[in-house]
N, C-alpha and C positions, 0 to 999 in steps of 0.2 A: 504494500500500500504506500508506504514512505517512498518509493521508488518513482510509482506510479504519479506522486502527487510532483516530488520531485521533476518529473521530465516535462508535464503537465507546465509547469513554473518557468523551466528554460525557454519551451518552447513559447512562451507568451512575452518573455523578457525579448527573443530573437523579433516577434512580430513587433512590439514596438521601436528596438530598434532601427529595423528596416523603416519604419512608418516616419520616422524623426530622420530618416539620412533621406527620405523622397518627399518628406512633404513640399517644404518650397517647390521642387522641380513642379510639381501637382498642378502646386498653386498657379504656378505661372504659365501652365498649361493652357492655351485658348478655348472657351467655353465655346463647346456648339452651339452652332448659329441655326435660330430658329426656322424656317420653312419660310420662304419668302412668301407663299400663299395666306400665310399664318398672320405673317404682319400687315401685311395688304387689308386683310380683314380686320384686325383690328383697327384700322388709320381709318378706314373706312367707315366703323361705328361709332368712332370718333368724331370724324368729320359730320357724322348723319344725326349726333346729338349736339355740335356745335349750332349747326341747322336750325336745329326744333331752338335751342335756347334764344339765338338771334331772329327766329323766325325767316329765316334764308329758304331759300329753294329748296323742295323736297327733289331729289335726285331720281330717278327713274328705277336705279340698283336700290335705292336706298334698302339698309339692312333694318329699320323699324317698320314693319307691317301695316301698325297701326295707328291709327292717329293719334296725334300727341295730347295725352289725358288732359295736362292743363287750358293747353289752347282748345280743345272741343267743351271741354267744362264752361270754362270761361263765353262759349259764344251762345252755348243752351243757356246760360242765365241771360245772357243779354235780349235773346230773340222773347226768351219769357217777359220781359222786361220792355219790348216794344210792343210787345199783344197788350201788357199792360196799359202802354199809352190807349190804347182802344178802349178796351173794357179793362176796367171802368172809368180811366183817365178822361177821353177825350167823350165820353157817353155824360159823363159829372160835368164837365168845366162845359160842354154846350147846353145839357141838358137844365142846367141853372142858367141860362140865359136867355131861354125862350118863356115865353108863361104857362103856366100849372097846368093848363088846358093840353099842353102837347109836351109835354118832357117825356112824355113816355116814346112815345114818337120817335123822337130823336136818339133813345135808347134802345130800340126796335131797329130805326134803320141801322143803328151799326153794328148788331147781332146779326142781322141779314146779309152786311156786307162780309160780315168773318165769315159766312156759313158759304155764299156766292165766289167769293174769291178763293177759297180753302179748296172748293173743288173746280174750279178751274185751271188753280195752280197744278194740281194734280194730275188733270187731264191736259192738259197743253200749255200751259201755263211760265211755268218752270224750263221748258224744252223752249220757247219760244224766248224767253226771255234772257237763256244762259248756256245753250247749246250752241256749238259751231252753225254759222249758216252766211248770210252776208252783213254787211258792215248795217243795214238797217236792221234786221228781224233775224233769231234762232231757227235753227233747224227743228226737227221731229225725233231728235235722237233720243231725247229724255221722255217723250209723251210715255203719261199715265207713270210718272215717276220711274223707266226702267234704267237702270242701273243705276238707281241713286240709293246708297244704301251705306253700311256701316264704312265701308272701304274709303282709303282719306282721301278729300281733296284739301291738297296743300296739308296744312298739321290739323285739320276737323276731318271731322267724316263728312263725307258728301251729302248724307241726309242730313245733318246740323245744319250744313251752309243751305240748304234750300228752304229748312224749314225759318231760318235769319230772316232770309231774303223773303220771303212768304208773312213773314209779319209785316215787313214795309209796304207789300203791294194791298196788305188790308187795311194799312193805316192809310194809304194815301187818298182811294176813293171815299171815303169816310171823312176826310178835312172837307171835301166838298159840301156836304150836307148843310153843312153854318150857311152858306150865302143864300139854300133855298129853303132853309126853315120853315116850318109851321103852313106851308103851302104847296105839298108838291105826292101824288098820292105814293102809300108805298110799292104798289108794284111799278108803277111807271119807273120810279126810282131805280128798282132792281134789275131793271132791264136794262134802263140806260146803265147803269153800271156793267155789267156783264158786257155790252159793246162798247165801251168806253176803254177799258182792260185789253180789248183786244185793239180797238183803233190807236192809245193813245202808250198808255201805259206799259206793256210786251214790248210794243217797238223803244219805247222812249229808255227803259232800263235796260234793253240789249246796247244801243246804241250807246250809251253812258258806260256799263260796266262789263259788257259782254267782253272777252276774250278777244273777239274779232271786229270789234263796235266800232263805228263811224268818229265818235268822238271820244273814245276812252285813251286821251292822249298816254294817262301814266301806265297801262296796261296792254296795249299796240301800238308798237314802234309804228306799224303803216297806217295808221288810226289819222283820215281827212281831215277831222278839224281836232286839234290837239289841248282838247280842251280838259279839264279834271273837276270833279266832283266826290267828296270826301263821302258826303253820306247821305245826299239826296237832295243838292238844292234845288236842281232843275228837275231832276227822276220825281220827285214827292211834291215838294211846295210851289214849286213853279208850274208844276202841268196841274195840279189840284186849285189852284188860286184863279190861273188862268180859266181854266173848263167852269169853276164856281162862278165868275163873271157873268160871263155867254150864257150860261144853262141861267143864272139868275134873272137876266136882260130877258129871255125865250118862256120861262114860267111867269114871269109879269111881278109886279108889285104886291105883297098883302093886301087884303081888303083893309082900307084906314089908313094906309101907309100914309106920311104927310101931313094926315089932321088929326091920327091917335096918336097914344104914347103907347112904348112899348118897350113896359122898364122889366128889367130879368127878374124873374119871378123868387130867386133864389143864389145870390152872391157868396152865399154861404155852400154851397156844392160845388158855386165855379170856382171858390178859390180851393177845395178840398181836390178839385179836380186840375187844377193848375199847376199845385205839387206831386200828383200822381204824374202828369207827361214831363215835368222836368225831373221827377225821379228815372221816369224811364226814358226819357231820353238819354241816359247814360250810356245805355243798351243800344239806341239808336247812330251815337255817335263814338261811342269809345267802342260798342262793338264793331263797327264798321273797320276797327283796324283788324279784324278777323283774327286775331291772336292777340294773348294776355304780356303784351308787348309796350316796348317805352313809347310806342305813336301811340296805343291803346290811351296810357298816360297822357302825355300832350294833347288828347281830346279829350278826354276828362278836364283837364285842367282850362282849356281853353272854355269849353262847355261854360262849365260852373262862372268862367267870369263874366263874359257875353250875357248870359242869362239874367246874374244878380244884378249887372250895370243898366244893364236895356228896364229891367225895371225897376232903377230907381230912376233911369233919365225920363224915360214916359210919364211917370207921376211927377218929377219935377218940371217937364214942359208944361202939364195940365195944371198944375200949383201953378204956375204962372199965369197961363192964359185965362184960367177960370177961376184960380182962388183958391181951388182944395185940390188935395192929390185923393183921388179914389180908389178903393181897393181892384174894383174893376180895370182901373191905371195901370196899379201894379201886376195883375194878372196878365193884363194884356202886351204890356213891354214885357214881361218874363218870357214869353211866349213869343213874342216877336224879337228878343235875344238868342232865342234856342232856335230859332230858323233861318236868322240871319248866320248862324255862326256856322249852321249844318253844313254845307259846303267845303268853308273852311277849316273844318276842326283838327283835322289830324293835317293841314297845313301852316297852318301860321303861329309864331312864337304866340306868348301871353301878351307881350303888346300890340301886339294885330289882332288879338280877343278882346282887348281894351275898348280900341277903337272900332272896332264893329261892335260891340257892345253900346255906344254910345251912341251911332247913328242907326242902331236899331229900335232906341227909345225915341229918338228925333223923326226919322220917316215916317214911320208907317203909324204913330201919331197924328201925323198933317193929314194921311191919306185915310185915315179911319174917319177923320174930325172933317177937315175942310172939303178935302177932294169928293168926297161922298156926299157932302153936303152940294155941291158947287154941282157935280153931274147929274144928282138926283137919282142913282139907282138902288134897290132896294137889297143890300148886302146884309141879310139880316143880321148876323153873328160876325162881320167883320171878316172873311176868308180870305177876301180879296185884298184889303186893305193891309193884312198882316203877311198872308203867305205868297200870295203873287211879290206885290209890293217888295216885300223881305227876303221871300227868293229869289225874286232878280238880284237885288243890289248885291246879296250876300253872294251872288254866283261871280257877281263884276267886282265884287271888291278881293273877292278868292285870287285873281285876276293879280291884283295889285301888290296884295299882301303873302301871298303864299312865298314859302324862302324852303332852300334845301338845310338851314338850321334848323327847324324845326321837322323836316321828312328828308332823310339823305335819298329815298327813291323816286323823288324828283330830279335827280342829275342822272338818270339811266335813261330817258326817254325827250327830256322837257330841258336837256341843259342851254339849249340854246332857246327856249324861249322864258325861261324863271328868272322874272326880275327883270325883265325886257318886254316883250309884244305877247306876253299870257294872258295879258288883262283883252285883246282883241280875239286872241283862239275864245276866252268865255263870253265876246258878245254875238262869235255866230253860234257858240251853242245857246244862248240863249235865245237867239233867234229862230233855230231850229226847233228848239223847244215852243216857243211862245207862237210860231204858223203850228205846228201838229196838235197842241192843246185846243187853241182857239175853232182852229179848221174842222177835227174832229167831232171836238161838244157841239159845234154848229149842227152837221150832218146829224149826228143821234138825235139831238135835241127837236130839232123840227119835224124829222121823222117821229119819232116814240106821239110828239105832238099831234102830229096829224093823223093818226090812227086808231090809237089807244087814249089819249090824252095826257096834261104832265100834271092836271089840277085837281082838287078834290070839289065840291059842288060847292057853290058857296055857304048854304044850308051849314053843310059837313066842314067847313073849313072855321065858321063861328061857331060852329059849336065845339071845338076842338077836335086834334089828329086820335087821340087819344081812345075817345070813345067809338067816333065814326069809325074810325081805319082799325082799331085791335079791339075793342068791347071792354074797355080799363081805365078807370082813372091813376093818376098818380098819386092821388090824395083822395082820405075821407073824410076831411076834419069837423068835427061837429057833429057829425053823425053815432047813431048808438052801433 
């Protein structure tokens, strides 16, 4: 045994030996070199998560499947967040403007517009609006939603971004409503809507945001007029303000209009309803940067000042001319803050939110006050005054003030016209805009008129939308 243990002993003394006379040589040994396949992929996932964080181009190889959790989170709250502007934002902040006789009315048309637009989007809707096709109108690729589904576009899934895109086109026919309030029946309404979507609307957001679009200067290098639009000035408030005009001019005046008053039955919903669409326009404009990104930010930021400045300027213009600043004031500059700045928001620093804030509160004040006064047409709830009005400017002033400091993907497409001849690429889209808005609501409007009609009886129109049109009041008060 002692022998045994013995030899056992040497032999382990001889093994460390040798191990201490080789080690250095060992050391200094060149380590095998990995697979070049091996590191390629690595660089690769690398590269494909540098991507997602900076919100860069998804690569065609890319080695992430699936859309990137943050940026698709972040744009379903947002899209939730522009329905909200609908219901019950923009349903609140009109429906307290009209009288008790018809607020329901106005709550009806724009549940009917979610329900009309939802399935149009669905059925042709979405394909026409963001499918390949020519620089005016999409293709059929997408009809009936096919292959829009979890699979990503850019870092969301493709179904997130349609369903984004699908709150805006329910919000926009729906701003219409305000110019023809309290006078216009509701199916006439949904009809004209349904062709208005397809005359104005489909074409108007391809041409803006499509892929291959006529004016989507930041997104088609070959893109005719090289114009940009952040998150809807011309696509929503400009062809909504506009169509509101012309269909307002073609439905006629209220009965009283001129020799009644026709004071909002309830300020207290508009203004509840005033902060519902500036909560969710955060959604409408910080999502529009389609990922939880630093433009996301800079339209947040830009948002929020535009908004509070336009309504304090508004109530401070009418404290002057009138004497008191009204809460109506301040709703109404807030709101003509938030449409003035839409365009712009993920373009221009905090001081181009300043000043479009400011002459958000000053224009579309004169044009709600004087110019309505001065033409005489019957704009009931201001549509025109605010979103035409606001979306022009804000589209011209986009023009002016946009800078590659606050968007560096403005120097990828638009370096030679940013901070130069931009402000003229956005007044032929505004011009493009302002002949297919006007031109179209023409067309539907005298049509739906001539056939069907666009009125309710006069009977049914004094006695409220309310009762005639749904069998409902808004109120019981006083009743047991």
């Amino acid at each position: 045994m002692r022998r045994l243990i013995f030899a056992l002993g040497a032999f382990l003394i001889a093994c460390l030996a040798i191990l201490a006379l080789t080690g250095p040589a060992l050391a200094d040994a060149p380590a095998a070199e990995a697979p070049a396949s091996t590191v390629a992929d690595v660089e690769k996932r690398v590269a494909d998560l540098e991507a997602y964080i900076n919100n860069g181009a998804r690569g065609d190889d890319s080695k992430i499947a699936a859309p990137g959790p943050g940026h698709n989170g972040f744009l379903m709250i947002c899209a939730a967040l522009v329905l909200f502007m609908t219901m019950p934002g923009l349903a609140l902040f009109y429906g307290g403007l009209v009288r008790s006789k018809n607020v329901l009315s106005i709550m009806a048309q724009c549940m009917g517009i979610a329900g009309i637009v939802a399935l149009l989007w669905w059925a042709v809707g979405y394909s026409l609006a963001f499918a390949s096709g020519s620089g005016f109108i999409g293709g059929l690729d997408h009809a009936f939603l096919k292959g829009v589904d979890s699979s990503p576009s850019g870092w969301v899934a493709h179904s997130t971004f349609s369903m984004f895109q699908m709150m805006f086109a329910i919000i926009t026919p729906a701003l219409i409503v305000g110019a023809i309030a309290e006078r216009i029946k509701f199916s006439s309404l949904m009809v004209f809507v349904a062709g208005w979507m397809f005359v104005v609307y489909f074409p108007l957001a391809h041409m803006v945001w499509g892929a291959d679009g006529l004016m989507n200067g930041i997104g088609n290098a070959d893109a005719k007029i090289k114009a940009i639009d952040f998150a809807g000035g011309t696509v929503v408030h400009m062809s909504s303000g506009w169509s509101a005009l012309v269909l307002a001019l073609i439905v006629g005046k209220r009965k009283g209009f001129g020799n009644e008053n026709f004071p909002p039955h309830s300020l207290v919903l508009t203004m509840i309803g005033t902060g519902m669409l500036w909560v969710g326009w955060y959604g409408f404009n910080a999502g529009s940067a389609l990922a939880a990104d630093g433009i996301a930010s800079q339209a947040f930021m830009t948002t929020t000042l535009a908004a509070a400045i336009a309504g304090f300027s508004w109530a401070a213009v009418e404290w002057l001319v009138s004497g008191k600043p009204t809460v109506l004031g301040f709703c109404s500059g807030i709101i003509g803050g938030l449409v003035v700045i839409t365009p712009a928001a993920g373009f221009v620093t905090a001081n181009g939110s300043v000043i479009i804030g400011v002459l958000a509160g000053i224009v579309p004040f004169f044009a709600c006050t004087k110019l309505k006064k001065a033409m005489g047409y019957d704009d009931a709830l201001d549509t025109f005054g605010i979103h035409a009005v606001g979306g022009t400017i804000g589209a011209f002033l986009t023009g002016l003030l946009a800078t590659t400091q606050a968007n560096g993907a403005l120097a990828a497409n638009l370096s030679d016209v940013v901070g130069k001849t931009l402000w003229i690429e956005q007044l032929k889209a505004i011009g493009v805009t302002l002949v297919l808005s006007v031109v179209g609501t023409a067309i539907l409007g005298y049509a739906i008129k001539a056939t069907m009609g666009l009125r309710p009886s006069v009977e049914d129109e004094e006695s409220g939308l309310d009762v005639t049109g749904h069998g409902e009041r808004g109120y019981h008060l006083g009743e047991a």
